[in-house]
Steps between C-alpha positions, in 0.01 A plus 500: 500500500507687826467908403708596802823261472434363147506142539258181576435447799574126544721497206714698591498428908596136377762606268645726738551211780713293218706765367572671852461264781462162377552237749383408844589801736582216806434180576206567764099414446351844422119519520304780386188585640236681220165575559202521292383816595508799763479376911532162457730443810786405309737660812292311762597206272878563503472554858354151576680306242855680676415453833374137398854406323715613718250319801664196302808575452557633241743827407220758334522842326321737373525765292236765309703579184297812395313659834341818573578794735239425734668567851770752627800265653707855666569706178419255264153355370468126432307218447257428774484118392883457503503683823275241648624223364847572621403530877211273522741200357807642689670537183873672473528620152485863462190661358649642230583158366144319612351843248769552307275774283244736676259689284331830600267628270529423087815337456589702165921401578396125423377603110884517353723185449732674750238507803379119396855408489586633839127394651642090387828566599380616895233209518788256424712613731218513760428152453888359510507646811154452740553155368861444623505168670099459452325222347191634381419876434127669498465724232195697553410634152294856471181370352420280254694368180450792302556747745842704403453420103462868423871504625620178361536366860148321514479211770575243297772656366637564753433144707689360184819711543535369865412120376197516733194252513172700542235398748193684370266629788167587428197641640183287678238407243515274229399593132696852497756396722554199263500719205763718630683235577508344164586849348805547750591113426545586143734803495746331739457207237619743289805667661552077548463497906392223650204576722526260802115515600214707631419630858115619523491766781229628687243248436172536605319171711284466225759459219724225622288275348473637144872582519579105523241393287540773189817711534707186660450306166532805270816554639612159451406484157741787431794261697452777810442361832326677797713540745254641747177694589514702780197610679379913549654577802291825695822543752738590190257674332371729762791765572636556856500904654893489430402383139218822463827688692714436282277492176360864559831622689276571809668632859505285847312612744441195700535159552806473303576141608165360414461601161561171340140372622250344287264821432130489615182572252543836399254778638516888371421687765279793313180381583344682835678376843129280570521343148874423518447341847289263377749391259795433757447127514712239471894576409545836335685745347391833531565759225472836571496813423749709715254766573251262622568535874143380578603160304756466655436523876206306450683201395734570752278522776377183370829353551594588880183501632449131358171648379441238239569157575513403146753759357860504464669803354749294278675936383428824419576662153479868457431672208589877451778710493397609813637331795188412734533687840790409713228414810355273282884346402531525899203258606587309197820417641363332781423229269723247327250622180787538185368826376653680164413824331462516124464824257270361300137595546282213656310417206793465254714340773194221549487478105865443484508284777256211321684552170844469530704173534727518816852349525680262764713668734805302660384617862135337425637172667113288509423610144877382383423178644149496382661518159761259570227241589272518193757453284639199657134391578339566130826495267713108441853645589621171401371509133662838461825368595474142298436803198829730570728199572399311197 
C-alpha cells in the first residue's frame, strides 16, 4: 500500500481506468514516449519523429500530459517541451491542452481522490482536443514507467488510460541500457500496454556493433523490436549562447542575432593575459570574469587587429554581477561577438556549464533540423507506423 493515498500502486491505477474511464478516449494512434532514465533525448525524439510524420503526410499531435513549470509564457509558467513542440511543428492547439497539468514544486493537490480525479479528467480533455482531426498523437511521458506511481499516475498508468503504445527509448550502451529496458518492459506488461519497440539514443561509434549483435537479439527474445539507434550527436549536445542565456537567465549585451552559433572550446579567462593568449586557438568561447578588463581587451585586440591567424572568437560570457566597463561593452560592439553577462561567479558558471543538459529552442533552426535528420536517418519511421496502424 502507498502511505500517502492508501492504495497499490498498479492495482489501483488499473482499477481506476475500468471503473472511471474505461474505453478508448478517440479513435486516433496515441504513442507514448518513456525513457529509461534522466537525459535520454526523449524531446529530441518527439521532435524528429513529428517533424518526420507530418514530412509524410501525416496529421500529428502532441501532447505532455503531466509537464513542469519550466518557462514563463507572459504571466504564466509552462512546459518548455510543449512550448517547443508547438512552434517547432507549427502546431495550433493551445498550450494548455498540449500540458494540460503543470507542476511546480511537490505536487501535494494530486495525493486526494479529488486532485487524481480532476488531474484524469484535464488530461482527457487535453487529448480529445490537440487530437481533433489528427491521426496520430505524441505523448511524451515524464520519465520512465514508474515515474508518477507515488501519485497513482505512473507512466504506464497513465499511457494505458489514453490507449497508448509505448516506444521505450533508452540510453547508448548495452548491458545496463538492456537491463533497464527489460525492467521498464515489464511494468507496462503489467498495466497491459503494448510496448511497440526500442529506440537506442546517443550511441557511441563503438557500440553499434554490440547493440546489433547483443541488445538487438535480447530484445527480440522479449517480442520487442529495435526500432533504431541513433548516434551521439556533439551539435545537440553542446548548448548554443541563447541556450547558456536562457539557462542562467543572463542579459544581452551583444550580438543578439548570432547567438544561435555552434559554441567554440571553452577557455576561462583567469589565467594571466600571456597564458590565456596562448590558449586563443582555434574556435572559442571565452568565459570571463567581468572584472577582468585585461582578458578581455586582449582577446579583443586579438580580434581586430587579426593578430592571430588561427583564432576566431566564436562569444564572450561574463561572469559577475558586475557589468564589465561600458568601454570595454563599447569596443566590443564593434564586433558581431554575441556577448552575455551572467551573475554567477566564473568558476560555478564553468561548473554548471559542463553539467547541465540544455534544451532545444524553436529559434535554433540548424539544431531543429539536425534533430529532424537523425531521427529519420537512424529510426525506421515505417516500422513505427506498420505498429500503430495494426
Amino acid at each position: 500500500m502507498n502511505a500517502l493515498t492508501g492504495y497499490s500502486i498498479l492495482g489501483t491505477e488499473n482499477a481506476r481506468v475500468h471503473v472511471s474511464h474505461r474505453g478508448k478516449l478517440n479513435e486516433m494512434k496515441n504513442l507514448f514516449l518513456s525513457v529509461t532514465g534522466h537525459h535520454q533525448g526523449k524531446t529530441v525524439i518527439a521532435l524528429g519523429l513529428g517533424l518526420s510524420l507530418s514530412r509524410r503526410g501525416r496529421r500529428v499531435a502532441y501532447m505532455k500530459p503531466i509537464g513542469h513549470g519550466n518557462v514563463e509564457i507572459g504571466e504564466n509558467r509552462m512546459d518548455a517541451d510543449a512550448t517547443l513542440m508547438r512552434e517547432a511543428c507549427e502546431l495550433h492547439a493551445p498550450l494548455t491542452d498540449m500540458a494540460p497539468v503543470v507542476l511546480e514544486g511537490f505536487p501535494t493537490d494530486l495525493m486526494t481522490k479529488e486532485g487524481h480525479d480532476h488531474v484524469l479528467e484535464r488530461i482527457k480533455c487535453g487529448l480529445q482536443k490537440v487530437g481533433s482531426n489528427r491521426e496520430f498523437v505524441l505523448i511524451e511521458g515524464s520519465g520512465n514507467a514508474a515515474t508518477g506511481a507515488a501519485f497513482g499516475l505512473s507512466n504506464s498508468f497513465i499511457a494505458k488510460f489514453l490507449d497508448a503504445r509505448v516506444i521505450i527509448i533508452s540510453s547508448g550502451g548495452v548491458g545496463q541500457p538492456t537491463d533497464e529496458v527489460i525492467l521498464n518492459k515489464c511494468y507496462y506488461d503489467q498495466a497491459g500496454v503494448p510496448v511497440v519497440g526500442v529506440i537506442v539514443n546517443k550511441v557511441y561509434p563503438h557500440e553499434f556493433d554490440r547493440i546489433k549483435s547483443f541488445m538487438k537479439p535480447v530484445l527480440e527474445s522479449m517480442n520487442l523490436k529495435l526500432l533504431g539507434a541513433i548516434p551521439y550527436d556533439q551539435d545537440l549536445a553542446r548548448p548554443t549562447m541563447r541556450g547558456l542565456l536562457e539557462e542562467f537567465h543572463g542579459k544581452v549585451l551583444n550580438g543578439g542575432a548570432q547567438l544561435n552559433g555552434k559554441l567554440g572550446r571553452f577557455v576561462l579567462g583567469a589565467h594571466s593575459v600571456a597564458t590565456t593568449l596562448d590558449l586563443l586557438q582555434g574556435t572559442v568561447t571565452l568565459l570571463c570574469p567581468s572584472d577582468r578588463e585585461d582578458i578581455l581587451l586582449a582577446s579583443l585586440a586579438s580580434v581586430l587587429a587579426e593578430i592571430k591567424q588561427d583564432f576566431r572568437l566564436q562569444g564572450v560570457i561574463f561572469a559577475g554581477k558586475h557589468a564589465p566597463d561600458p568601454r570595454l561593452v563599447a569596443l566590443l560592439k564593434r564586433t558581431r561577438v554575441p556577448a552575455i553577462q551572467v551573475e554567477l561567479d566564473a568558476y560555478s558558471l564553468a561548473s554548471m556549464i559542463h553539467s547541465t543538459p540544455y534544451r532545444l529552442s524553436s529559434s535554433e533552426g540548424e539544431r531543429l533540423r539536425r534533430a529532424e535528420e537523425l531521427v529519420t536517418k537512424h529510426v525506421d519511421v515505417d516500422l513505427v507506423l506498420a505498429e500503430l496502424e495494426k
